[in-house]
Phi, psi and omega in degrees: 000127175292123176286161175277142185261028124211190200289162198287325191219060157317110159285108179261078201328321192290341185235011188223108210282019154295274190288020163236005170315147143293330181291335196310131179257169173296309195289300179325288204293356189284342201275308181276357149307308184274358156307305198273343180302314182267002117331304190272341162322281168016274164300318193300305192278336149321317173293339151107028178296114158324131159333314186281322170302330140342302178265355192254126139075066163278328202251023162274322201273296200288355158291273228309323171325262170354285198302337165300333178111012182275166142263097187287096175334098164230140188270154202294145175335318202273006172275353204279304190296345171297307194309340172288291152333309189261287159000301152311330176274319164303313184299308181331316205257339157315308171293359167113023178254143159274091156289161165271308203223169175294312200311339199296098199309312161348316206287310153323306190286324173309300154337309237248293209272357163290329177327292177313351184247206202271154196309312196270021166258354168282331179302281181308307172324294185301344163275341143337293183310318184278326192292308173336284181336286215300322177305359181263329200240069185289143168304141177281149154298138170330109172293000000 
């Protein structure tokens, strides 16, 4: 069955009511950072951006993003390697590893063999990856 070509869950931050809750924690907007990494993955891998660039200095990216004038989740400086981390690890687990942890040495080798493939089954990972995600972390409803 043919994936959809888009993600399951876009955070459009200005609209989306995790991050614009008062209420809103940090792990919340961490959630919808990695929505939006892989969302613009996406875009990324059309441009023919390699996988490991892709997955590397996501919350470098999503400051410049921000700065362009979209509104963009970004989480504080001392969080983006968890946000690097944990993106790796969805994609990982998108590509078939059941990991525990970022440590789990496989998790490289998983990378390394999602890389190789061709933009649109990397297109279809990363949207995997978002469907996966978003079922873990469901979005609240609207009140």
């Amino acid at each position: 069955m043919p994936r959809s070509t888009v993600s399951a869950w876009t955070c459009d931050y200005d609209a989306c009511p995790i991050c614009t809750a008062p209420e809103r924690d940090e792990m919340s907007m961490l959630r919808c950072a990695i929505l939006t990494l892989l969302d613009q993955g996406r875009w990324m891998a059309g441009d023919d951006i390699p996988l490991p660039d892709i997955l590397s200095a996501g919350g470098d990216y999503l400051n410049r993003l921000r700065g362009a004038g979209d509104g963009i989740p970004v989480p504080a400086t001392e969080h983006w390697a968890w946000l690097e981390a944990e993106l790796r690890l969805v994609v990982a687990r998108a590509a078939g590893l059941d990991a525990v942890s970022t440590l789990d040495p496989r998790i490289d080798d998983a990378l390394t063999t999602a890389a190789r493939l061709p933009e649109r089954r990397l297109v279809d990972l990363l949207d995997l990856a978002a469907e996966q995600f978003a079922e873990l972390n469901k979005q609240p409803r609207a009140a």
